[in-house]
C-alpha positions in Angstrom: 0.0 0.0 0.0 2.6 2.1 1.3 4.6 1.8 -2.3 1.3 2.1 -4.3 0.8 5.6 -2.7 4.6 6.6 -3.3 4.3 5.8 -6.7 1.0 7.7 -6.9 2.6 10.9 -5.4 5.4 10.4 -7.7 3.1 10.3 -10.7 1.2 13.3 -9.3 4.0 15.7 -8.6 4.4 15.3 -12.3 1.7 16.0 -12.7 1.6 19.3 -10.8 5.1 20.4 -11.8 3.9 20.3 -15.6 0.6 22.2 -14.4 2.3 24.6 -12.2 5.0 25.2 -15.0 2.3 26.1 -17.8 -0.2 28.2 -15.7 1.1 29.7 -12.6 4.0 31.6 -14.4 2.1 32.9 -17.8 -1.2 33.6 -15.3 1.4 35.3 -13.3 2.7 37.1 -15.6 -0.3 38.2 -17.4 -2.3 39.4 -14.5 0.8 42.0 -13.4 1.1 43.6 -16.8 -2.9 43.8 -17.1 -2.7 45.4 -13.4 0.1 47.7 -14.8 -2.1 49.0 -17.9 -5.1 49.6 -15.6 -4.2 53.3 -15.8 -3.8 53.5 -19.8 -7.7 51.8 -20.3 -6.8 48.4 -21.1 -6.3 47.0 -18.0 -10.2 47.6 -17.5 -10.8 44.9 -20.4 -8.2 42.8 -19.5 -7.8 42.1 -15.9 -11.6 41.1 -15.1 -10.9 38.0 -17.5 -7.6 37.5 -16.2 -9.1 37.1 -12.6 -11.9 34.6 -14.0 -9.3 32.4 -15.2 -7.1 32.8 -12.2 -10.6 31.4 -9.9 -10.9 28.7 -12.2 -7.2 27.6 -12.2 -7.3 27.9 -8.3 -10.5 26.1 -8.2 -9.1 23.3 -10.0 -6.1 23.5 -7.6 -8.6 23.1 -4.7 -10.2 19.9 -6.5 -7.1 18.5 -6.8 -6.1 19.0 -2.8 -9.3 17.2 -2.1 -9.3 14.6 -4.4 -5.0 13.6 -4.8 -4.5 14.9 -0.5 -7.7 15.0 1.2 -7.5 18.6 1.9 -10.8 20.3 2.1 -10.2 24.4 0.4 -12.8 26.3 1.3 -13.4 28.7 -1.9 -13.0 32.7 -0.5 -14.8 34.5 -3.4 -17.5 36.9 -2.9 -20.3 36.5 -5.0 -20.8 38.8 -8.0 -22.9 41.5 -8.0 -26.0 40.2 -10.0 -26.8 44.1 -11.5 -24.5 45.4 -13.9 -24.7 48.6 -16.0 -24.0 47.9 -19.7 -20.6 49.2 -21.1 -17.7 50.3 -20.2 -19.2 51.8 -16.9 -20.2 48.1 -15.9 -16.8 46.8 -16.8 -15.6 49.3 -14.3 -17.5 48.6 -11.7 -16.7 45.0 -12.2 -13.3 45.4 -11.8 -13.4 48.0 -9.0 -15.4 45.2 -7.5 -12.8 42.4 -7.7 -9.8 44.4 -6.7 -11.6 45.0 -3.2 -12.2 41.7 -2.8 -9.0 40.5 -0.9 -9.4 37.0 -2.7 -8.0 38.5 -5.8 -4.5 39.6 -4.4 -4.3 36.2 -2.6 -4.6 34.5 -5.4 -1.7 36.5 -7.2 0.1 35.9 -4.3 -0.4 32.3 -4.6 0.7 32.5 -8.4 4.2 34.2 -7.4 4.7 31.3 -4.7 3.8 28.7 -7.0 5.8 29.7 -9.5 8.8 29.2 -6.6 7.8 27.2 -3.6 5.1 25.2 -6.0 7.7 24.0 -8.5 10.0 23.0 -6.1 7.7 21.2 -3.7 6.3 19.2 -6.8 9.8 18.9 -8.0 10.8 16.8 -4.4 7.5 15.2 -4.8 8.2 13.6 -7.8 12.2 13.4 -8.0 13.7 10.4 -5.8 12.2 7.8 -7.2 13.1 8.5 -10.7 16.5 9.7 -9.4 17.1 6.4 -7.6 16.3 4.4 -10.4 18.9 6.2 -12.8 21.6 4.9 -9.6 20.1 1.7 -10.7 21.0 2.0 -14.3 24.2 3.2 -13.7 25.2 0.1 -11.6 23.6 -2.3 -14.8 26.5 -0.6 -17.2 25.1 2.3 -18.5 28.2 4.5 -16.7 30.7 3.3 -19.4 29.5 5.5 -22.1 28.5 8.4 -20.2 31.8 8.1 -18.3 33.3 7.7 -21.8 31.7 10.9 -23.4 31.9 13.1 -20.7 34.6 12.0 -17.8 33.6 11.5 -14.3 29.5 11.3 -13.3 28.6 12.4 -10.3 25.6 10.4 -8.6 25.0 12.9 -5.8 28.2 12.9 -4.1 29.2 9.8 -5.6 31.9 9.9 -8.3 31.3 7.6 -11.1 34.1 5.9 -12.9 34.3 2.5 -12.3 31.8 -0.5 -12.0 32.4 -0.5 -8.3 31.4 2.6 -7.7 28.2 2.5 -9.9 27.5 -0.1 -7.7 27.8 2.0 -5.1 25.3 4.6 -7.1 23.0 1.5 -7.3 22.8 1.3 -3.3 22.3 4.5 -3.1 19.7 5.0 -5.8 17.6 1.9 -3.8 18.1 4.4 -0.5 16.5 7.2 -2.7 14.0 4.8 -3.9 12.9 3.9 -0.8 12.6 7.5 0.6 10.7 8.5 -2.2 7.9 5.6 -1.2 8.2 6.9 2.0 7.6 10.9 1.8 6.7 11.9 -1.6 3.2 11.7 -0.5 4.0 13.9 2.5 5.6 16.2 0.3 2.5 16.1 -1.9 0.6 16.7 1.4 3.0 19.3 2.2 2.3 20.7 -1.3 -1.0 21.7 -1.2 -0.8 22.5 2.5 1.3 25.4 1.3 -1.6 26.2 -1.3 -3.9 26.5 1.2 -2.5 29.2 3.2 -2.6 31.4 0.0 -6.1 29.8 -1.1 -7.8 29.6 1.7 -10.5 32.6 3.2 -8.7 34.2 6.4 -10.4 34.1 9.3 -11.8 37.6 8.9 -12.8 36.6 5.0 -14.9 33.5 6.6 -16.5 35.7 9.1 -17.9 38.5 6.9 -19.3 35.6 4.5 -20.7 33.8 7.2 -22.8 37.6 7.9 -23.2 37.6 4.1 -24.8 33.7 4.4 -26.4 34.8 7.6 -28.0 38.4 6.6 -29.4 36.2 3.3 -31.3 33.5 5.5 -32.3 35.9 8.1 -34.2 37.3 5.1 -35.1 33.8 3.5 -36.7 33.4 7.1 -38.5 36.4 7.5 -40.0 35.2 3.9 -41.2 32.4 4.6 -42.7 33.0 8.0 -44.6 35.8 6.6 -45.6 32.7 3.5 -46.8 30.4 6.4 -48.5 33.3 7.8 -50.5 34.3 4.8 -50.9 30.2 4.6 -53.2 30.2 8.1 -54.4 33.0 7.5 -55.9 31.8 3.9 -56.4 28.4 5.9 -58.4 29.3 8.8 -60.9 32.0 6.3 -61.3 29.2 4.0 -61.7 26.2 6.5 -62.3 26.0 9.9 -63.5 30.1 10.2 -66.0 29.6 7.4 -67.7 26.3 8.9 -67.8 28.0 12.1 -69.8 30.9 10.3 -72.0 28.0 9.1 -72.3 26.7 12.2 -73.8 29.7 13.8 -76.2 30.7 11.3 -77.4 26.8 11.6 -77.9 27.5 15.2 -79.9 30.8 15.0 -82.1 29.2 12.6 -82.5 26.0 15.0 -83.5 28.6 17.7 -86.0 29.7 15.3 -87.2 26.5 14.6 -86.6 24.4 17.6 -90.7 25.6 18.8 -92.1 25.5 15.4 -90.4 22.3 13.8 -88.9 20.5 16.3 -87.8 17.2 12.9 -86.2 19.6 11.0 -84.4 21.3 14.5 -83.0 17.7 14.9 -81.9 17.8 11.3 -80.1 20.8 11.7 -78.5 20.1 15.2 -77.2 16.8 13.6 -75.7 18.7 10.5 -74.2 21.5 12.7 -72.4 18.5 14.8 -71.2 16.9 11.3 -69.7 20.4 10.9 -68.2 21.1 14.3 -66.2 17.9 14.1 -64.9 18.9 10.3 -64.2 21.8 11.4 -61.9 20.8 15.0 -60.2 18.1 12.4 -59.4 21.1 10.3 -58.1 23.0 13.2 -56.0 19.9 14.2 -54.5 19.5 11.1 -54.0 23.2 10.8 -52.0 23.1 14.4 -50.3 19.6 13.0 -48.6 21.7 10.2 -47.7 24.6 12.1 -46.1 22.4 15.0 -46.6 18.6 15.4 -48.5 17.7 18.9 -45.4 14.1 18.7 -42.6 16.6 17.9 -43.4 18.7 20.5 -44.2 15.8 23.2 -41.8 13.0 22.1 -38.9 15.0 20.4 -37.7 15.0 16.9 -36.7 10.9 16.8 -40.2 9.7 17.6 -41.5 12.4 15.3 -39.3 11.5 12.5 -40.5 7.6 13.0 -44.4 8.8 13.1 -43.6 10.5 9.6 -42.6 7.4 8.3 -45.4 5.5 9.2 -47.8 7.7 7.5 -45.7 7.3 4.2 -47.4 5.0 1.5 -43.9 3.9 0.5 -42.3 2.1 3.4 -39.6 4.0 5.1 -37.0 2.6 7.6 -35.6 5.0 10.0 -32.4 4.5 12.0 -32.5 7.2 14.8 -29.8 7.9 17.4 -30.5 11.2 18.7 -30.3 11.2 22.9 -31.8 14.7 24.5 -33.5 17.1 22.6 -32.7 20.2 21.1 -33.8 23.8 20.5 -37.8 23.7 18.9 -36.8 25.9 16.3 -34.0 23.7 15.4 -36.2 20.3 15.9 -38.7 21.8 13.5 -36.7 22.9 10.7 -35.5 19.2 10.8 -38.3 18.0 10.8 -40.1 20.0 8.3 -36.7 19.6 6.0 -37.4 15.4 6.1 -41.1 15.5 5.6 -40.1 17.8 2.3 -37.5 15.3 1.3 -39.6 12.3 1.8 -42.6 14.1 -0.2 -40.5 14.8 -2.6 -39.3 11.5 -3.3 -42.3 10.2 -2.9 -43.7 12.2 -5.6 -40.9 12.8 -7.9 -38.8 9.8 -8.1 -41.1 7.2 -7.9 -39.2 5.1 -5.1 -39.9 2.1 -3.8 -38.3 2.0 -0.4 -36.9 5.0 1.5 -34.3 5.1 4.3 -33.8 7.6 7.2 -30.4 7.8 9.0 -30.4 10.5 12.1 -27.8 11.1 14.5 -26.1 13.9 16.4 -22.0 13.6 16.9 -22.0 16.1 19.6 -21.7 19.3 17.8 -24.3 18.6 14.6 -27.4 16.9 13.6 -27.3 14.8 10.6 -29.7 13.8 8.5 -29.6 11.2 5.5 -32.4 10.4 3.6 -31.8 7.7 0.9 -34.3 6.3 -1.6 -34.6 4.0 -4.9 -35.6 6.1 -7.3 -34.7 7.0 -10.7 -32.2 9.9 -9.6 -31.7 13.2 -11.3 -32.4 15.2 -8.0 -31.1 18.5 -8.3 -31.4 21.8 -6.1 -32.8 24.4 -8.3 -34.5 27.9 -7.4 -38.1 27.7 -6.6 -37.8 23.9 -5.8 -38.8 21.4 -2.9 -35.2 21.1 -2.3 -34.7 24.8 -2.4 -37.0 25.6 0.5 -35.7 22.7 2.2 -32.0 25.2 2.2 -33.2 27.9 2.9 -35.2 26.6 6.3 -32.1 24.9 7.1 -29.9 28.0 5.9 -31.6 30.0 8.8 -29.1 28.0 11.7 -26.2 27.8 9.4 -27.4 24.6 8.1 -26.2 23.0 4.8 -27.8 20.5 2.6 -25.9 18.3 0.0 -27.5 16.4 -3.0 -25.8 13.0 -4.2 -28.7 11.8 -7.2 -27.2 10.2 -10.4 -29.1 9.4 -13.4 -31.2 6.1 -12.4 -30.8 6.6 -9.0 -30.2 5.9 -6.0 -30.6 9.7 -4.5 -29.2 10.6 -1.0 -29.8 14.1 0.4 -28.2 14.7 3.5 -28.9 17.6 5.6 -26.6 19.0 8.7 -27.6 21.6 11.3 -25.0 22.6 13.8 -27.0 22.3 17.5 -26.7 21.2 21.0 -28.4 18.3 22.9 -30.1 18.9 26.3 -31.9 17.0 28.5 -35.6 16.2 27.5 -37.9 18.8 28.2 -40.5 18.8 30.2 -44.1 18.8 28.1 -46.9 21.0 29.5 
């Protein structure tokens, strides 16, 4: 295993040395002279493209420090602004708006290190192995003619110019060999541990886009509770309020009656009980949606399992969440699965779902797995959409995993606390 990863590394600082070579000096070297003719007008054209391919080129950097290192890159970049005034005035503002974003000089300080520290770094990655080999072919012979064409070889500090001492190039070259299995892929690791100190948001970078996330789902929030607002309110005039109204009228007209026709009274008293009882189911429902009597009485476990049972597509739940948390919290989460399993229901045609909650001690997490055809995407206006934004309100993410033909996993993750239970009233 050990030797499979070394060559890997090997084979990937190669890889990076060639990448770093053709990009990282040229995109260097492009974005200081477009910076330097900012002040003669062509800068203005030039540099906002320049910083687009600069993002991409780090972006690809970051894939390749999660995929080749397992280094997660958080990506720093403030998001565009959406309105832009045609013409050269919009070009302006576009570029006045990436040269105060401090991800932009980062990143060109990243290029001038990698052009350096990145070359080299890749260079080690990849160099003893190949370099210990070469001691091996110099012990198999191969030092006559290069001995013969150009005197004395040097194999590190090794003089060359006799078969004994190519052998002794050969024992060193299996000592390089072996080093190279050993810490090339540290090196690599080291590699793009060195890239993300350039690439990476700074503290204070990660704090004003967690107030940009925050300020955006405090909104998303306020949205939708004024939507589920308008909701009851539509509800209640159009349910529950309206048979009431009914209800009312039936009795003043039984008061009317109850002397004069006491058969049709009875009629009325029976139909005004019909409606009482619609009516306190309506209301039920209406509180069921708002807040669910289990979630609130049982916490969000036993709620999540009482969801499932009421699926027509049979669900299995694996719960491991002791305590209970903040209401706000437990109903986002709960809201967010009964979306997800609706959704599925509805969209993919599954046959069989699975639920998978637990809390590690710092976050909730929530998998919900099914067998349908796949193609589940997040996209504005969408279940799945409304399902981020509720979540997005306590810094919570959601992640989509839905190839073509299924199966499709969305898990969901809301940082929280456990407490004890609470007490019900």
């Amino acid at each position: 295993m050990k030797a499979r990863s070394g060559f890997m590394a090997c084979a990937r600082g190669l890889a990076l040395l060639f990448i770093a070579g053709l990009c990282s000096i040229p995109l260097f070297t492009l974005m200081v002279v477009s910076l330097c003719f900012i002040p003669l007008g062509l800068g203005v054209l030039t540099t906002p493209a320049l910083v687009w391919l600069v993002r991409i080129y780090a972006n690809q950097r970051r894939r390749l420090a999660a995929q080749w290192a397992d280094i997660e890159i958080a990506v720093p970049y403030r998001p565009l602004p959406e309105l832009r005034r045609p013409g050269l005035t919009g070009q302006v503002e576009l570029l006045t708006f990436l040269l105060k974003d401090p991800a932009t000089w980062r990143d060109l300080l990243w290029l001038a290190y990698d052009m350096v520290g990145g070359l080299f770094l890749a260079t080690l990655t990849f160099a003893f192995i190949p370099y210990g080999v070469e001691g091996w072919v110099m012990a198999a012979g191969v030092w006559k003619p290069v001995v013969h064409a150009g005197g004395t070889y040097w194999y590190a500090f090794i003089p060359v110019d006799s078969q004994s001492t190519a052998y002794l190039a050969g024992l060193l070259g299996v000592a390089f060999f072996a080093i190279g299995l050993v810490v090339s892929s540290h090196i690599l690791r080291a590699c793009f541990l060195a890239s993300r100190a350039f690439l990476a948001p700074t503290p204070q970078m990660a704090l004003a886009a967690r107030v940009r996330r925050l300020t955006e789902t405090r909104h998303d929030a306020v949205d939708t509770s004024a939507a589920e607002l308008r909701r009851i309110e539509r509800d209640l005039h159009d349910g529950a309020q309206a048979r009431l109204v009914a209800m009312g009228m039936s009795l003043g007209t039984i008061e009317a009656l109850i002397e004069k026709d006491p058969a049709k009274a009875k009629q009325m008293i029976a139909a005004a009980r019909t409606n009482s009882a619609e009516a306190l189911s309506e209301l039920r429902d209406l509180v069921r949606g708002i807040h669910p009597p289990v979630l609130a009485e049982r916490g969000l476990g036993d709620a999540v399992r009482a969801l499932a049972l009421r699926m027509t597509v049979p669900v299995e739940v694996d719960v491991e969440f002791p305590g209970r948390s903040d209401e706000p919290v437990e109903s986002a989460a709960y809201f967010a699965v009964s979306e997800v399993l609706t959704n599925a229901a509805k969209h993919a045609e599954a046959s069989r779902m699975w639920i998978d909650l637990h809390h590690d001690g710092s976050t909730l997490r929530i998998a919900v797995t099914d067998d349908g055809h796949g193609g589940a995407r997040i996209t504005p206006g969408g279940g799945l959409s409304g399902v981020e934004r509720r979540l997005g309100t306590f810094d919570g993410i959601v992640a989509v995993s839905s190839p073509p033909g299924g199966p499709t996993m969305v898990t969901m993750e809301i940082p929280c606390a456990l407490s004890a239970s609470r007490p019900t009233v």
